[in-house]
TIDO-516831 format. One record per residue: residue in one letter; x, y, z of N, C-alpha, C in turn. Coordinates in steps of 0.05 Angstrom, whole numbers, padded with zeros to 5 digits. Example, Ala and Ser with C-alpha at 12.3 -4.5 7.8 and 13.67 -1.06 7.14 Angstrom:
! residues 2
   rest     n.px     n.py     n.pz    ca.px    ca.py    ca.pz     c.px     c.py     c.pz
      A    00264   -00114    00156    00246   -00090    00156    00264   -00066    00156
      S    00257   -00045    00142    00273   -00021    00143    00258    00001    00157
This chain:
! residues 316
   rest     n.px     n.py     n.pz    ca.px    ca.py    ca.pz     c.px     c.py     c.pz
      X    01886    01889    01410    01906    01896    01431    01926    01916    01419
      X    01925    01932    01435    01943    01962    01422    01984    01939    01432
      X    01993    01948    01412    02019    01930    01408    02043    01954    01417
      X    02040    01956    01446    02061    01981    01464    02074    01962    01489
      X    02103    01969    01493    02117    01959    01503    02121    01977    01525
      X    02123    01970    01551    02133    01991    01560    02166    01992    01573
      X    02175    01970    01554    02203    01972    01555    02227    02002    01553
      X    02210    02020    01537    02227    02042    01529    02230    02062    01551
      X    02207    02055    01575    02215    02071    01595    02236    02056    01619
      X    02235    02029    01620    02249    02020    01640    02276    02039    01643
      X    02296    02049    01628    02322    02062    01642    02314    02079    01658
      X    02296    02096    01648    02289    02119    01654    02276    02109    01684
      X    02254    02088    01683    02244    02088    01717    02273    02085    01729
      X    02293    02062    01727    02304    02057    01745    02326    02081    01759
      X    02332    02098    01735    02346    02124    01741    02333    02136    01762
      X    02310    02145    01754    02286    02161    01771    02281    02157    01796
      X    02275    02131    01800    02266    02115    01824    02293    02113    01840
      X    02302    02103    01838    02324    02086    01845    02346    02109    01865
      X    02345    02141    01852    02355    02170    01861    02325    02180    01885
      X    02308    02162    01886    02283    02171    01896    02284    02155    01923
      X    02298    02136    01929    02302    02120    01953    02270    02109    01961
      X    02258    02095    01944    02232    02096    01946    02233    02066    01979
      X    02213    02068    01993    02215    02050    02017    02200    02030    02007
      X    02194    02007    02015    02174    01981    02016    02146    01991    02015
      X    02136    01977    01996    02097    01989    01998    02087    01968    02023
      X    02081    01984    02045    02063    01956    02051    02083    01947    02076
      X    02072    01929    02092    02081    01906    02108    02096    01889    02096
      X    02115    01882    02100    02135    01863    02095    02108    01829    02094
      X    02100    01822    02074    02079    01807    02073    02094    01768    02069
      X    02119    01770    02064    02133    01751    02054    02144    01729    02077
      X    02121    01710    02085    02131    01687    02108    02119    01677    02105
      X    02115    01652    02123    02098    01620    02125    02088    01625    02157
      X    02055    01632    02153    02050    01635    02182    02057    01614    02196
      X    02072    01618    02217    02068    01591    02250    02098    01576    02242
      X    02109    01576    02211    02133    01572    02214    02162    01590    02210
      X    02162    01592    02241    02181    01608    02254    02210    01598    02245
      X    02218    01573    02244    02247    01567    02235    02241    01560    02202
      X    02231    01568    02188    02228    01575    02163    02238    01540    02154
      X    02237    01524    02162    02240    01496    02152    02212    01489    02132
      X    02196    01501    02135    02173    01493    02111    02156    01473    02134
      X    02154    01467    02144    02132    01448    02172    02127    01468    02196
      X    02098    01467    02205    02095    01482    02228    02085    01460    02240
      X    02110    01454    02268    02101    01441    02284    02112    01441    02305
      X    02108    01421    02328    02122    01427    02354    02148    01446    02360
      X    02167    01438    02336    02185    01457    02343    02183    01487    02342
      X    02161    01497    02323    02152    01527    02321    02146    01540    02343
      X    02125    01516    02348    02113    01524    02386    02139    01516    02410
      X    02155    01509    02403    02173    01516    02426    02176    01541    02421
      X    02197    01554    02398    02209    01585    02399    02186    01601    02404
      X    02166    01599    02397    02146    01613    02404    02147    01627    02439
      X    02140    01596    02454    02145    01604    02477    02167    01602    02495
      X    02198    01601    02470    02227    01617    02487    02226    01650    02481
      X    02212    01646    02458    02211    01692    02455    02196    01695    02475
      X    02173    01679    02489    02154    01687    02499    02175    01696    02534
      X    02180    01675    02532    02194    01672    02561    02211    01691    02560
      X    02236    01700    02547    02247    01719    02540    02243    01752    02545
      X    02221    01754    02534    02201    01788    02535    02181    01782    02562
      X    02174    01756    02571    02171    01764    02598    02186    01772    02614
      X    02207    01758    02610    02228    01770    02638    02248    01789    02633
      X    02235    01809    02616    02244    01841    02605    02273    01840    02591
      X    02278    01811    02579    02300    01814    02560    02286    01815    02525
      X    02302    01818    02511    02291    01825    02476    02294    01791    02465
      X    02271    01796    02447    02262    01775    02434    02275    01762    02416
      X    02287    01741    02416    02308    01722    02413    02297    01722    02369
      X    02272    01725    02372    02273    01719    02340    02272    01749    02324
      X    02276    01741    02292    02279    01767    02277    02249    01776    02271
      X    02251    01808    02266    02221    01813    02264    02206    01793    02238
      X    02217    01779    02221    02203    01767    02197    02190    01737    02218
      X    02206    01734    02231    02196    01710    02249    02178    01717    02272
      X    02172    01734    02277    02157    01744    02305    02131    01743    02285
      X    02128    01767    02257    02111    01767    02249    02098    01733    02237
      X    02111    01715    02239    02104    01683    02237    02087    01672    02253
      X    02105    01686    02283    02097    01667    02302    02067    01689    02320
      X    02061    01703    02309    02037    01729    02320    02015    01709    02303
      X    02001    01688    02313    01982    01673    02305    01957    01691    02299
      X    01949    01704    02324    01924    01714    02326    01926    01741    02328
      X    01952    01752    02318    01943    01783    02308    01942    01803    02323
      X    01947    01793    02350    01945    01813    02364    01975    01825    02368
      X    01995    01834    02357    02023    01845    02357    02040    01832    02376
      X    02036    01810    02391    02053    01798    02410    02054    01771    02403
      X    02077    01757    02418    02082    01725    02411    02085    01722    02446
      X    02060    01710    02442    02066    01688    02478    02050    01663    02473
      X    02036    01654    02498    02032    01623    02498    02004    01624    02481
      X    01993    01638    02482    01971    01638    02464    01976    01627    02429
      X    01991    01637    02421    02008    01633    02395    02020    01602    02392
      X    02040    01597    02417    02047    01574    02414    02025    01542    02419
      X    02006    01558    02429    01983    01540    02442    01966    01531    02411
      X    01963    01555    02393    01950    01546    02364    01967    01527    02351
      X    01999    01538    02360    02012    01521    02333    02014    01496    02338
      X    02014    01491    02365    02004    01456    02366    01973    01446    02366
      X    01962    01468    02364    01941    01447    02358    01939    01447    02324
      X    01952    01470    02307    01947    01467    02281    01958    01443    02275
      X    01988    01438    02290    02003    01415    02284    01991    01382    02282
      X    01964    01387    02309    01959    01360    02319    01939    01362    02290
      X    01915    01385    02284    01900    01381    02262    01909    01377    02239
      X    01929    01380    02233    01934    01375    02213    01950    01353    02196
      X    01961    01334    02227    01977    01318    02219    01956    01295    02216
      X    01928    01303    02227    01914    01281    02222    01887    01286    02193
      X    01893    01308    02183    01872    01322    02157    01887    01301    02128
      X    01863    01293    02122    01869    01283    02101    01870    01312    02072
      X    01851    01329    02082    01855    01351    02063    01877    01373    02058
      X    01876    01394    02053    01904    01413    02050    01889    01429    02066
      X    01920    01420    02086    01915    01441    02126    01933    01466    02119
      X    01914    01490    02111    01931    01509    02104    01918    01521    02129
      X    01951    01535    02156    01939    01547    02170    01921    01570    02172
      X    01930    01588    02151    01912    01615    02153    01877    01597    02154
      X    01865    01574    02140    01843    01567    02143    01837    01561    02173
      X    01852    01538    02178    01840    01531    02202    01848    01556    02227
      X    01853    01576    02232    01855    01604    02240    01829    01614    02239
      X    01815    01615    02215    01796    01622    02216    01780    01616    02214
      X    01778    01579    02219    01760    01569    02227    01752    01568    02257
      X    01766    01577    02276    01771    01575    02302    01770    01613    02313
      X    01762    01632    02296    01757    01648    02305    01781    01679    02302
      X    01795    01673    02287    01816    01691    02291    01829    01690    02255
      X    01828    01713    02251    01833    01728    02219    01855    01755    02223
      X    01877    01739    02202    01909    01759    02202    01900    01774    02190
      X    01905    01804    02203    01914    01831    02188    01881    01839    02175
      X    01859    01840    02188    01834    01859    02180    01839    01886    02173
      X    01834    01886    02152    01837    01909    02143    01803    01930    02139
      X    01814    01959    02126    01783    01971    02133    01768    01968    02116
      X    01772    01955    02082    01755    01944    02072    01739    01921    02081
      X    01756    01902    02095    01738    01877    02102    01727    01884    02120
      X    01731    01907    02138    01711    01909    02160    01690    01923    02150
      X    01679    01937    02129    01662    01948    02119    01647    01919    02113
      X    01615    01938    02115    01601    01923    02107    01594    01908    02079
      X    01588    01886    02070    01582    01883    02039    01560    01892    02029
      X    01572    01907    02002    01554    01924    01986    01551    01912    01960
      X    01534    01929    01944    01534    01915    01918    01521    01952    01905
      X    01514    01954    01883    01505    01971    01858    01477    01981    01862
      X    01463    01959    01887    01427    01969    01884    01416    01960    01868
      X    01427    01934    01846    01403    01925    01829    01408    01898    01836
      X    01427    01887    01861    01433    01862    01863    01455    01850    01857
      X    01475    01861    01831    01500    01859    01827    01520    01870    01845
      X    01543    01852    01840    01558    01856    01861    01575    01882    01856
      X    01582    01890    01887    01603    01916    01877    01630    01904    01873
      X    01633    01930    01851    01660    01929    01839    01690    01921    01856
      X    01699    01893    01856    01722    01887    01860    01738    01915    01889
      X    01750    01906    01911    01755    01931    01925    01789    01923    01921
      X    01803    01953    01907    01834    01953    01904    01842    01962    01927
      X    01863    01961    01935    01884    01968    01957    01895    01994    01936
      X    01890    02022    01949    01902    02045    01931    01934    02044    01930
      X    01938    02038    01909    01979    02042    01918    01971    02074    01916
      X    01997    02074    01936    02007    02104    01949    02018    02118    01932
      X    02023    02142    01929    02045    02151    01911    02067    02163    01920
      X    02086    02164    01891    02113    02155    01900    02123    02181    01910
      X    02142    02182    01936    02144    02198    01946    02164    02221    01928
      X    02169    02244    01928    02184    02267    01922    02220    02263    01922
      X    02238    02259    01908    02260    02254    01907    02277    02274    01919
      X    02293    02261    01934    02306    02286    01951    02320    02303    01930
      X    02346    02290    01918    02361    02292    01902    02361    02291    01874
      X    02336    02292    01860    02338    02283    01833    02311    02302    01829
      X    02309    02317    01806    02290    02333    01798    02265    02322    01784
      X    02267    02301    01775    02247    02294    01752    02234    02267    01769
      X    02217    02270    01767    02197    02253    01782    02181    02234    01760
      X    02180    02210    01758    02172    02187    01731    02136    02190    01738
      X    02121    02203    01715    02104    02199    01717    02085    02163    01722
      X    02066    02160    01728    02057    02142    01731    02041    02124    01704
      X    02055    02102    01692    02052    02097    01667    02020    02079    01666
      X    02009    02093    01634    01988    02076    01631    01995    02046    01618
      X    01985    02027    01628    01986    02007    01620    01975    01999    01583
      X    01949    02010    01585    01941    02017    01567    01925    01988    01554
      X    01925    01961    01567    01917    01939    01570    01889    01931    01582
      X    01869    01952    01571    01836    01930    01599    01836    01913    01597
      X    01834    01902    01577    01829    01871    01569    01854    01853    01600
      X    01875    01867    01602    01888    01850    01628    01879    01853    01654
      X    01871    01837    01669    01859    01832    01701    01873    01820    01716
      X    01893    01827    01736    01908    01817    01754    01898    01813    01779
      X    01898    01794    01789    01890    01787    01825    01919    01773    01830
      X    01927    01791    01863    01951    01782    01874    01960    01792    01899
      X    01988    01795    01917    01988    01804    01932    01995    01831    01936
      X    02022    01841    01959    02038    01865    01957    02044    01868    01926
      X    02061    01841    01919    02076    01852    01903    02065    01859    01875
      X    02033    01857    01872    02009    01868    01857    02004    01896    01860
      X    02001    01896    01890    01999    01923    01892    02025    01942    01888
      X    02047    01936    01890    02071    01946    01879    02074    01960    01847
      X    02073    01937    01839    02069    01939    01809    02043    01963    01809
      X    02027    01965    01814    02005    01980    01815    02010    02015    01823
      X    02033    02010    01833    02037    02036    01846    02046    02051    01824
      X    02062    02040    01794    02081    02060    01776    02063    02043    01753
      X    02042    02027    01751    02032    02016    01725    02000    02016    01724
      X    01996    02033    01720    01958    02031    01713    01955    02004    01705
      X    01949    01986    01724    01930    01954    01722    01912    01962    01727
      X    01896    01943    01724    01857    01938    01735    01869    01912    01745
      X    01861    01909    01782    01868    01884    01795    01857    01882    01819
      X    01849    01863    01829    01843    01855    01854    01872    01855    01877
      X    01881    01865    01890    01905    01857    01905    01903    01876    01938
      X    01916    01861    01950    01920    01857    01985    01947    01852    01995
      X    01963    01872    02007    01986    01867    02023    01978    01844    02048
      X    01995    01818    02040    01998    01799    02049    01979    01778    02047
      X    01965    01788    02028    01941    01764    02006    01949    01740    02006
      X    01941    01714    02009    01938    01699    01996    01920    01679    01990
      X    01920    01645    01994    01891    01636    01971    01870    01647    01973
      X    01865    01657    02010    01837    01661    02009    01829    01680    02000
      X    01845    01708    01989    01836    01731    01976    01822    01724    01956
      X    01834    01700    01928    01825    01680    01907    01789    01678    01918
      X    01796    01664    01947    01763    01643    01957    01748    01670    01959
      X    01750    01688    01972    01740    01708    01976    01727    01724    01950
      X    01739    01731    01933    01723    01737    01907    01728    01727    01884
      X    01723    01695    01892    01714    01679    01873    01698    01685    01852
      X    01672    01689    01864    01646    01682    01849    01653    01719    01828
      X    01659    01728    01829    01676    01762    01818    01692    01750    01796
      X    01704    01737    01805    01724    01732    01783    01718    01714    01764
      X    01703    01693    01775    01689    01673    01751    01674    01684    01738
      X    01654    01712    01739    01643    01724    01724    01658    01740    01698
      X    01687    01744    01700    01701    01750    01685    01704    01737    01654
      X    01693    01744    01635    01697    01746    01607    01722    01756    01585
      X    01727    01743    01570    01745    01758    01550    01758    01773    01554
      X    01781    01774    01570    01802    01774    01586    01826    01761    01598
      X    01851    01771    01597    01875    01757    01607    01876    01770    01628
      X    01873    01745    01651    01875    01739    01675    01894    01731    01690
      X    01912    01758    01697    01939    01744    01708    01939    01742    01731
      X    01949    01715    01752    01944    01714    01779    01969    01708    01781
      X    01974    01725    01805    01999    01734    01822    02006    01731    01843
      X    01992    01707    01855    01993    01705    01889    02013    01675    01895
      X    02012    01663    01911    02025    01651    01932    02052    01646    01944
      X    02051    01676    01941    02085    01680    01957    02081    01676    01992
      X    02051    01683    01999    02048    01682    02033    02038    01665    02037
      X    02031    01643    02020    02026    01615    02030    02035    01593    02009
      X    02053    01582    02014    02069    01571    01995    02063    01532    01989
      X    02033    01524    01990    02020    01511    01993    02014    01502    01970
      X    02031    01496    01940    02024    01483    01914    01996    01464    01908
      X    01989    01444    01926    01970    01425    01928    01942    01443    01921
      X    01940    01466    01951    01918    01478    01953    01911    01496    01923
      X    01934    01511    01919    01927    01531    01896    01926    01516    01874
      X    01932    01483    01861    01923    01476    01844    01892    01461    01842
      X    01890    01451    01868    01863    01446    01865    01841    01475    01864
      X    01852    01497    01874    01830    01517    01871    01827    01525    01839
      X    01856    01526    01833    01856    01529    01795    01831    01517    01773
      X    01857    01497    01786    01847    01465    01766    01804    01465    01768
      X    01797    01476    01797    01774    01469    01794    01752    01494    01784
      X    01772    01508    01773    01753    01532    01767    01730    01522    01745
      X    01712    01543    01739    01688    01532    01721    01699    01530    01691
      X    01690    01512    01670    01693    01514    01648    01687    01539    01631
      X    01661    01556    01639    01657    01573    01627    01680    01601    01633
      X    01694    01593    01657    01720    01621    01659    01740    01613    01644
      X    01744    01582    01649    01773    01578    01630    01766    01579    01597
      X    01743    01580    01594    01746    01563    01563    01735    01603    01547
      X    01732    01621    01570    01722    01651    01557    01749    01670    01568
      X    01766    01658    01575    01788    01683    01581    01824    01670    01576
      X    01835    01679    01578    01869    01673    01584    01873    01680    01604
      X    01877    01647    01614    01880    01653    01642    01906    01650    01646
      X    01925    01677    01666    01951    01655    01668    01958    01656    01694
      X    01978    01637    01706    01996    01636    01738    02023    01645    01725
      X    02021    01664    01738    02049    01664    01743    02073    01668    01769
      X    02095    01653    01758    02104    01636    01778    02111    01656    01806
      X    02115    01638    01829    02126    01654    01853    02150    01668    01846
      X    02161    01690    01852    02190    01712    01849    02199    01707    01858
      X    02229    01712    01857    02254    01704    01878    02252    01725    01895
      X    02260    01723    01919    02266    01750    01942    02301    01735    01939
      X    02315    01771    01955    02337    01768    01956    02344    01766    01987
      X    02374    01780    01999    02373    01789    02018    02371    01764    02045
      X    02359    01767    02074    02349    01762    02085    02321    01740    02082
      X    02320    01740    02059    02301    01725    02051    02299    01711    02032
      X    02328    01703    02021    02341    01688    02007    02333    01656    02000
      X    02329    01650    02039    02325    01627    02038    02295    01614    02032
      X    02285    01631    02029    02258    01619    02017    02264    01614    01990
      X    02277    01617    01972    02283    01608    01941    02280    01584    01943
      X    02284    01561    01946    02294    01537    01949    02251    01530    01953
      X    02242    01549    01971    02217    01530    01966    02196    01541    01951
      X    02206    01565    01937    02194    01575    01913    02190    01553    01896
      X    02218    01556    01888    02223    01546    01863    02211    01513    01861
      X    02211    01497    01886    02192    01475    01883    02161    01482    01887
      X    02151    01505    01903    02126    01516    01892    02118    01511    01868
      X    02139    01516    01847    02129    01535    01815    02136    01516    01805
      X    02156    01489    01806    02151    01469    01802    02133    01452    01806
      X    02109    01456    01816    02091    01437    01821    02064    01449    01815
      X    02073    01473    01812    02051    01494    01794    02056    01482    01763
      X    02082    01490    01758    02082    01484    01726    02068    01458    01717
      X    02075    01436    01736    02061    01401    01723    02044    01404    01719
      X    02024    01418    01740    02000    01408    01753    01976    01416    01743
      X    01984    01442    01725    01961    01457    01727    01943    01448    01695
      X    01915    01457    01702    01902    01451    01676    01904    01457    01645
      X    01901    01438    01629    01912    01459    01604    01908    01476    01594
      X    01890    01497    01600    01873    01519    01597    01881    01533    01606
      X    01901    01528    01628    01918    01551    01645    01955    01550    01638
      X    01956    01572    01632    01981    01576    01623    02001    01589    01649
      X    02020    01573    01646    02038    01578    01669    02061    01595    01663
      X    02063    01619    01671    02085    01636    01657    02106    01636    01684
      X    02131    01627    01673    02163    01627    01693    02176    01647    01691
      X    02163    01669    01711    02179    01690    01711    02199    01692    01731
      X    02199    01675    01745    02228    01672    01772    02243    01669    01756
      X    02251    01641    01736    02282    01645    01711    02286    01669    01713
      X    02263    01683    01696    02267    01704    01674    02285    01727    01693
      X    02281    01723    01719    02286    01744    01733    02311    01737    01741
      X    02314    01708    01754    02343    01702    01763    02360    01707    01734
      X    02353    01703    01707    02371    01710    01687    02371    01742    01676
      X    02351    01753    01678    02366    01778    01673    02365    01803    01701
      X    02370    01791    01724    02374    01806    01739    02355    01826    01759
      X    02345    01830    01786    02316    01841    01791    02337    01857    01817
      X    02320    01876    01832    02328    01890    01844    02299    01893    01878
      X    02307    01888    01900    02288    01894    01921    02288    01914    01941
      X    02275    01922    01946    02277    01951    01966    02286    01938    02001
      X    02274    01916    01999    02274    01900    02024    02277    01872    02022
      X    02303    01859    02001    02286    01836    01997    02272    01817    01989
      X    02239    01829    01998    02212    01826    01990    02203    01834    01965
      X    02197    01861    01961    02189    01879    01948    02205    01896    01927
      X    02197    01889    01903    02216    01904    01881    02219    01936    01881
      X    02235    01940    01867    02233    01965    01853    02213    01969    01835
      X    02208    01994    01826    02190    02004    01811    02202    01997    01773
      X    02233    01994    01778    02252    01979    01742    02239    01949    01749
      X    02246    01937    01764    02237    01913    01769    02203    01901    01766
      X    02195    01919    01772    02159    01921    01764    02160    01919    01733
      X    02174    01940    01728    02170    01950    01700    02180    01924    01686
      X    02202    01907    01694    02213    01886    01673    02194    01858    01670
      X    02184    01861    01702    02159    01836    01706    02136    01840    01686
      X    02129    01860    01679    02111    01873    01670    02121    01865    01639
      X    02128    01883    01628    02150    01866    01600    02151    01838    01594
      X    02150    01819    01611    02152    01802    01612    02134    01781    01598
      X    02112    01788    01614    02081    01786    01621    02082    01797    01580
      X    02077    01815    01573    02078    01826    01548    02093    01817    01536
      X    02115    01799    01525    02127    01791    01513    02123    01759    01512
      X    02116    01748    01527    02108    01725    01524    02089    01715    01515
      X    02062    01737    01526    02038    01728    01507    02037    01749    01481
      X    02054    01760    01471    02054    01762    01447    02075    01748    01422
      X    02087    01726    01442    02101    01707    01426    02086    01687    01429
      X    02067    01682    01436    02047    01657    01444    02049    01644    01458
C-alpha cells in the first residue's frame, strides 16, 4: 500500500470548493420511507398525515408537510401523496406488526409491486462480459464540479491512489466520488437492498478493504446485521471488511442524530469479528464537518471522512 495521505490537500479543497458554492449531488436521499413524523415507527399515525396533505392539495390549498416528508410519504413513486400512499402505510403497519422477521418497508413495497426511484441503469437490461461472468459493478457517474463564479482555481479531482479499497454505499458515496477517485458500487438514495442486489459481486471480492457506507435511508440495525453477520466465510476471512458508522446530518435534519447514533450503536455490538466497525460520526461530531444541505457534505468534509478511513487502518 502506497503510504499517501490526502490530508495535505484538505485546506486547499475547502478554500476552493467552499468559494465554488457547490449544490447537493443528487436527491436529498436522507429519510425513513412512510415515516412522515420522523418518530422512527410507520404506522397509523403516518397514514393519517398522509391523507391530511392529501385532503389539503385536493381542495387546492398547499401541502401541510415539508418537502423531506412528502418525499416519505410518496410510497409508490409516483410524485404525489394521496390515499393510495396512506392506504400502503397501513397495510405495511398491519404486516408488519404481525412479521416475526425484519419488516423493512422498502421490501415489502416491492414485494407488492412498486420500487422507489428506478433509475436507467436498473431499467436496462442485465448483461454480463459474453463468457458468462458478470458485468462489471454499475457506478452512478458523479458529476463534475461546477466552474466557480468567483474564485479562479478550480481543485483538480484527486487520485485516491488505493485499488486495493472497494466502497459500496449511498449519495453520500457517490459524493465522496465526485472530488476522490474510489472504485465503488453507490446509488443516490441506496440502501440494504443495493447490498441484496449485488451481493453475489461483492462476495466474489478478494484481497481487498471493503468499506461499506450505507444505512443512512434505512435505519434498520437488526436487518443490516444479519445481512453482515451472514456473509460467506470465504469474503470475510479473504478481505478487510469494514462498516462504517452512519454520519451526523446537520440543519433541518438534525433530528435524525438521536437515531443514528443508536443505529451505530447496535452496529458496533453486533457485528462479526471479522468485521471492523469504524466510528466515524464521533470523529466528525469532534473535529467538526460541514453540509451543503444538511444531508450531503462538502467536498473538505469528504476529504476528512476519507482521512479518516486512512488513518485508522493504518494505526490498526
Amino acid at each position: 500500500m502506497k503510504k499517501k495521505t490526502l490530508m495535505s490537500f484538505a485546506a486547499s479543497a475547502v478554500l476552493a470548493l467552499s468559494a465554488a458554492g457547490i449544490p447537493a449531488h443528487g436527491e436529498a436521499g436522507l429519510f425513513m420511507i412512510g415515516d412522515i413524523n420522523g418518530d422512527g415507527n410507520v404506522d397509523a399515525t403516518d397514514a393519517s398525515a398522509a391523507l391530511a396533505a392529501y385532503a389539503c392539495t385536493s381542495a387546492g390549498h398547499e401541502s401541510p408537510l415539508y418537502s423531506y416528508q412528502e418525499a416519505a410519504a410518496d410510497l409508490n413513486g409516483d410524485s404525489n401523496v394521496d390515499a393510495v400512499d396512506a392506504s400502503l402505510i397501513l397495510c405495511y403497519y398491519a404486516w408488519s406488526s404481525s412479521s416475526d422477521e425484519g419488516a423493512i418497508l422498502t421490501d415489502f413495497l416491492e414485494k407488492n409491486g412498486f420500487k422507489q426511484r428506478v433509475t436507467e441503469e436498473e431499467k436496462a437490461p442485465e448483461n454480463n462480459d459474453g463468457d458468462g461472468s458478470p458485468a462489471a459493478p454499475v457506478q452512478e457517474e458523479a458529476p463534475p464540479v461546477p466552474e466557480p463564479q468567483s474564485f479562479e482555481y478550480t481543485m483538480p479531482r484527486i487520485d485516491s491512489e488505493y485499488a486495493e479499497w472497494f466502497w459500496v454505499g449511498d449519495s453520500r458515496t457517490v459524493g465522496m466520488a465526485r472530488g476522490i477517485d474510489i472504485d465503488y458500487i453507490g446509488k443516490v438514495g441506496a440502501g440494504i437492498s443495493l447490498f441484496r442486489n449485488n451481493y453475489d459481486r461483492i462476495c466474489q471480492i478478494r484481497d481487498k478493504t471493503v468499506i461499506i457506507n450505507l444505512g443512512v435511508n434505512d435505519l434498520d440495525s437488526g436487518a443490516y446485521l444479519r445481512l453482515y453477520n451472514g456473509l460467506p466465510d470465504e469474503f470475510l476471512d479473504n478481505n478487510t471488511v469494514i462498516v462504517l458508522s452512519v454520519n451526523p446530518c446537520d440543519g433541518n435534519y438534525r433530528y435524525l442524530n438521536s437515531r443514528i447514533e443508536q443505529f451505530n450503536s447496535n452496529m458496533a455490538n453486533g457485528l462479526d469479528s471479522r468485521i471492523t466497525f469504524l466510528d466515524s460520526y464521533t470523529f466528525l461530531m469532534w473535529n467538526g464537518f460541514a453540509t451543503v444541505d444538511g444531508l450531503h457534505y462538502t467536498d473538505g468534509t469528504y476529504v476528512d471522512i476519507y482521512n479518516f478511513v486512512f488513518d485508522s487502518l493504518n494505526a490498526g
